[in-house]
ZADREN-77367 format. One record per residue (C-alpha): residue in three letters; x, y, z. Coordinates in steps of 0.02 Angstrom, whole numbers, padded with zeros to 5 digits, always signed. Layout:
BEGIN
AlaXYZ;...
//
This chain:
BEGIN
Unk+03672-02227-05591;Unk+03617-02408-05586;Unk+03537-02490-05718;Unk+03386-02586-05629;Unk+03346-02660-05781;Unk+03502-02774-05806;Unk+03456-02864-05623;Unk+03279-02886-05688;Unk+03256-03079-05696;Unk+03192-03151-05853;Unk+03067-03306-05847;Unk+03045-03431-05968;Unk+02878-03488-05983;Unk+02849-03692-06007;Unk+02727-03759-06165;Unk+02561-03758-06135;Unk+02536-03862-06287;Unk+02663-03968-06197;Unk+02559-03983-06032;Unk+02391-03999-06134;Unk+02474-04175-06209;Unk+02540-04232-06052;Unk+02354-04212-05954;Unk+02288-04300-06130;Unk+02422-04454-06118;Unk+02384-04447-05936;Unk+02191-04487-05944;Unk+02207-04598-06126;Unk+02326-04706-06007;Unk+02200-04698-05861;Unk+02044-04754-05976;Unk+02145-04876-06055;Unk+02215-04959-05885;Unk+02063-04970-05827;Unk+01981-05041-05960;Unk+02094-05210-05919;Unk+01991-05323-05825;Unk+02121-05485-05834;Unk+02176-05546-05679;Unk+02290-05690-05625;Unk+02340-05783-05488;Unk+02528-05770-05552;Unk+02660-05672-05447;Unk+02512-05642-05323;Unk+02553-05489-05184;Unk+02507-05583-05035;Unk+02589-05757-05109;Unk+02753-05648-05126;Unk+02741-05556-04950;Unk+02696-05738-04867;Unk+02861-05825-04955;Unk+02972-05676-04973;Unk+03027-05719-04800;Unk+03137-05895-04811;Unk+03105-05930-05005;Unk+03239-05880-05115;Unk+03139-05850-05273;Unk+03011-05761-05178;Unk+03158-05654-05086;Unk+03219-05605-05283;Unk+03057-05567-05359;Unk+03042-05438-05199;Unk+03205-05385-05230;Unk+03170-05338-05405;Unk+02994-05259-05363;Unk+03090-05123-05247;Unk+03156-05038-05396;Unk+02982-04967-05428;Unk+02913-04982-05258;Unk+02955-04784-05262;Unk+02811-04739-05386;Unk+02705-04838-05310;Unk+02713-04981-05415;Unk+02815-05112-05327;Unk+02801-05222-05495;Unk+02931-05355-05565;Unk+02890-05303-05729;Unk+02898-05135-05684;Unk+03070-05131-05605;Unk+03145-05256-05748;Unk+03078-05121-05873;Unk+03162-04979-05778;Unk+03310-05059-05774;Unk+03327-05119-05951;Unk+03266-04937-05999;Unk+03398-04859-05902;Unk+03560-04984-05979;Unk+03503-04932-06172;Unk+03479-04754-06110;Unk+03665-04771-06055;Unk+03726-04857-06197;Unk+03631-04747-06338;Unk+03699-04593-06208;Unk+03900-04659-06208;Unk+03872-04684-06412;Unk+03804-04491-06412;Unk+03664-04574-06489;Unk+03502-04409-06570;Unk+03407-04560-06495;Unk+03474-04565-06290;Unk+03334-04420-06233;Unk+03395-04342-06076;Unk+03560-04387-06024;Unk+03537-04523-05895;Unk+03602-04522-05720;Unk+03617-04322-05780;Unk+03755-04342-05909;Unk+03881-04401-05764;Unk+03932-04558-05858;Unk+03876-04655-05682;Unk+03748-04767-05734;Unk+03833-04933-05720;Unk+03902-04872-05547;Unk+03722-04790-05496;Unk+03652-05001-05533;Unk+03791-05074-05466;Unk+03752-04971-05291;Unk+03582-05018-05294;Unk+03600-05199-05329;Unk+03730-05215-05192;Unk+03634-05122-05041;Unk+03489-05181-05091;Unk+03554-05381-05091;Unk+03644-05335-04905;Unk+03469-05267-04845;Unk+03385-05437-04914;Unk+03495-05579-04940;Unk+03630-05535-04803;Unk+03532-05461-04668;Unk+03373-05552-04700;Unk+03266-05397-04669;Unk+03118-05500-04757;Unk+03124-05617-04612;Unk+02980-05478-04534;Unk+02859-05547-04668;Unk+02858-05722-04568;Unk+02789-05635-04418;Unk+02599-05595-04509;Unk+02603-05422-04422;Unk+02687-05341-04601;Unk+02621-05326-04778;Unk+02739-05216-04832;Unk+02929-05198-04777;Unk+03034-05021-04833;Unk+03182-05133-04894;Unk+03182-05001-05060;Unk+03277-04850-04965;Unk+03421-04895-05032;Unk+03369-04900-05219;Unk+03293-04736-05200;Unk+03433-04655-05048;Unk+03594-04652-04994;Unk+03693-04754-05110;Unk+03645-04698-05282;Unk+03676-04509-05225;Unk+03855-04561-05139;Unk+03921-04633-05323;Unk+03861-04472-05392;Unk+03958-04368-05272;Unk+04116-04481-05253;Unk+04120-04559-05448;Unk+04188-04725-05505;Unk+04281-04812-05364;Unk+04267-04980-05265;Unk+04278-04908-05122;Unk+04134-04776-05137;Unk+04040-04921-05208;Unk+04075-05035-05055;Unk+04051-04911-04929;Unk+03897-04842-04970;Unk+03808-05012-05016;Unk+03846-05074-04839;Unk+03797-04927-04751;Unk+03653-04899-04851;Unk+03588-05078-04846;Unk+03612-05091-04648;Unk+03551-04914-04617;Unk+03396-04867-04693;Unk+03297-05041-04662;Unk+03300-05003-04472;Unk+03307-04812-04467;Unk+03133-04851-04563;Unk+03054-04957-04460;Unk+03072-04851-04316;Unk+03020-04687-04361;Unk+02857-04784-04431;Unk+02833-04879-04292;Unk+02870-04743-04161;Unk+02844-04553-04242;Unk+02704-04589-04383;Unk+02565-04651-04270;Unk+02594-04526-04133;Unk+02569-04387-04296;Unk+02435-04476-04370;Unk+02513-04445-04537;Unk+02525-04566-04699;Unk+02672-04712-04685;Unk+02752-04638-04857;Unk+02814-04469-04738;Unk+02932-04601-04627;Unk+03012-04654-04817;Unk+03046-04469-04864;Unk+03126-04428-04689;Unk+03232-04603-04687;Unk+03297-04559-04867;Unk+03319-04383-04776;Unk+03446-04442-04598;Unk+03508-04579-04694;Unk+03558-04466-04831;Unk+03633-04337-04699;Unk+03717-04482-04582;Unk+03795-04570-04746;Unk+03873-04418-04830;Unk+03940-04362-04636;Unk+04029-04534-04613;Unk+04089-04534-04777;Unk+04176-04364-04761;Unk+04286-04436-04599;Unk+04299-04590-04678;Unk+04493-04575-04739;Unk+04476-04685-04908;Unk+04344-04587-04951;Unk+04424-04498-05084;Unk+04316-04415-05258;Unk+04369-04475-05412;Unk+04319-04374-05572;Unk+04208-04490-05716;Unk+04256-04492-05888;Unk+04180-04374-05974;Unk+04071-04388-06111;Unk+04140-04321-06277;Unk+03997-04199-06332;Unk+03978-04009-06339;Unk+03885-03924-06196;Unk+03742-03819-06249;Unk+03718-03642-06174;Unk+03618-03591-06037;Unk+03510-03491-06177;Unk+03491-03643-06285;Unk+03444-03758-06126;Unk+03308-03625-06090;Unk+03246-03604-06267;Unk+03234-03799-06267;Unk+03120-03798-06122;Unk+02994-03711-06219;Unk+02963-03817-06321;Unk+02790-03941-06305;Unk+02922-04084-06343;Unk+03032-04038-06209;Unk+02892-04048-06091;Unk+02804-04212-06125;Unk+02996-04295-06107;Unk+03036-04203-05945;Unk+02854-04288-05902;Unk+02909-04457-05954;Unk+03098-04448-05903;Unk+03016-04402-05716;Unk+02953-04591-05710;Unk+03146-04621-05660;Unk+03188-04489-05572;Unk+03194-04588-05407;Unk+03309-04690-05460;Unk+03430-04565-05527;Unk+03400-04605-05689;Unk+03305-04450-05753;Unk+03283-04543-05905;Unk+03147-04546-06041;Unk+03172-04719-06113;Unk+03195-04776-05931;Unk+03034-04689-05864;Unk+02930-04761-06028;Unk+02982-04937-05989;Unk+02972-04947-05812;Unk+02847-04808-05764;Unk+02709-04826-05906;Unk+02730-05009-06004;Unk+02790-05100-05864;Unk+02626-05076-05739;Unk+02503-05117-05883;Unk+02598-05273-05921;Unk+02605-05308-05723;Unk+02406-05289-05741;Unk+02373-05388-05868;Unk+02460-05543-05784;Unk+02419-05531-05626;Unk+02320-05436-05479;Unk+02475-05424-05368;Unk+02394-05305-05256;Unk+02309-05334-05097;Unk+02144-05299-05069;Unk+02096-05127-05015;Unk+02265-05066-05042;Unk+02238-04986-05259;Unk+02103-05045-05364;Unk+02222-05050-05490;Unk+02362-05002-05601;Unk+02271-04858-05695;Unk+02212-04759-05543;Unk+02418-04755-05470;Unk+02496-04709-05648;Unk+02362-04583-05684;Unk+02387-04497-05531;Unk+02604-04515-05536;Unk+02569-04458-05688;Unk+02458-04303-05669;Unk+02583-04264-05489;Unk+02736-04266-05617;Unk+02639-04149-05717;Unk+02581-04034-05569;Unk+02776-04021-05528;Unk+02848-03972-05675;Unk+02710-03822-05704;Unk+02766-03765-05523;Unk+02955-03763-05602;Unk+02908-03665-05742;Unk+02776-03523-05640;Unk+02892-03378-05605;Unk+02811-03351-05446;Unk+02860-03509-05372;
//
């Protein structure tokens, strides 16, 4: 006789206290932004987008905004903050630091490799091929140079581990690839659907992502090599589980998700970049153009409250 009760699935049920705080930190942060009436002429939007094109400082301060043009943000501050959050989450995560949070780059011992891919695509896609140049035209305000911080690259280190060649390959087909592939499906597929610019991001991250890990398969130097592991004990899938429960767990899954684009999936990343580096972008400057967000608070109360709406979904049992 079979025992139906063995293949009955158990569910784990996320913190409610947990969600209450995150909603709470998510409207404390939206009052707060939005209380911040400074504005400055500094790092102005439209000064960047009308220099980015044949100035080299302007070209590096755009280069530097694309590691948080994924949330929305596109801030210097921002991206330096997300980037300086995700080296000490590294280094406090190779010193098996209580302090490190969730392991960053998911415990693979990538990070350095994970940057380095970004960096390199990104400076092919800007500096080498000049995609920026568009900006000169006046017919662009906005150029989807940051699919390769967000794409292809990144997610090829993961899968092929610390190697030149993985490194050089994907950082030179992501940085010629997903500019163009880009362009075209917005200027071609998202006004015959009528549906918002952000969808022809998601499916360029999408074929790119397909294309790149195709060629690199055939590609003969294309070889994985295993990272160094991490010297630490693994925790069960019980003790994982029972940790999710927890109202802590949940307000840092929150957080960490602030650098989850980047492959980071990182706490101390997600706090720097995601939450302190917009209000310090704010309080500098109005970078934004006008019509585009009223400002800072409105975007990282409603990344926030998304995050929040995602991880209840992981956590319902009938989703």
């Amino acid at each position: 006789m079979v025992d139906t009760k063995s293949k009955v699935k158990k569910y784990y049920k996320g913190s409610v206290t947990g969600l209450v705080l995150s909603v709470g930190i998510g409207f404390a942060l939206y009052f707060a932004l939005n209380s911040i009436n400074i504005a400055s002429n500094w790092l102005d939007y439209n000064a960047i987008v009308a220099n980015a094109g044949n100035n080299p400082i302007y070209k590096l301060i755009w280069y530097v905004m694309n590691f948080t043009e994924a949330q929305f943000y596109a801030g210097f501050f921002a991206s330096l903050g997300i980037i300086i959050g995700g080296f000490i989450a590294w280094r406090l995560d190779v010193k098996n630091s209580r302090f490190r949070g969730f392991d960053v780059s998911y415990g693979s011992n990538l990070w350095p490799w994970v940057l380095a891919s970004q960096l390199l695509s990104l400076f092919i896609a800007i500096f080498v091929l000049n995609y920026t140049r568009l900006f000169n035209t006046g017919e662009y305000t906005w150029l989807p140079t940051f699919i390769t911080v967000v794409g292809a690259p990144p997610a090829i280190m993961l899968l092929y581990g610390p190697n030149i060649k993985a490194l050089l390959t994907s950082s030179i087909l992501g940085g010629t690839m997903g500019f163009p592939v880009a362009m075209w499906i917005s200027n071609h597929i998202i006004p015959v659907l009528d549906v918002p610019g952000v969808v022809s991001n998601v499916f360029t991250m999408a074929i790119t992502g397909l294309l790149i890990c195709a060629i690199c398969k055939a590609l003969p130097w294309m070889e994985k090599m295993p990272s160094k592991p991490l010297n630490r004990e693994g925790k069960s899938q019980e003790e994982v589980l029972k940790e999710m429960e927890s109202p802590q767990w949940f307000v840092r899954r929150v957080l960490a998700d602030f650098s989850e684009a980047q492959f980071y999936g990182n706490e101390i990343a997600g706090i720097l970049g995601g939450i302190i580096g917009p209000p310090l972008a704010e309080y500098v400057c109005d970078k934004l153009p006008e019509g585009y967000h009223p400002t800072i608070g409105n975007v990282t109360s409603m990344g926030l409250t998304t995050i929040v709406v995602s991880v209840i979904i992981k956590v319902l049992p009938w989703f």
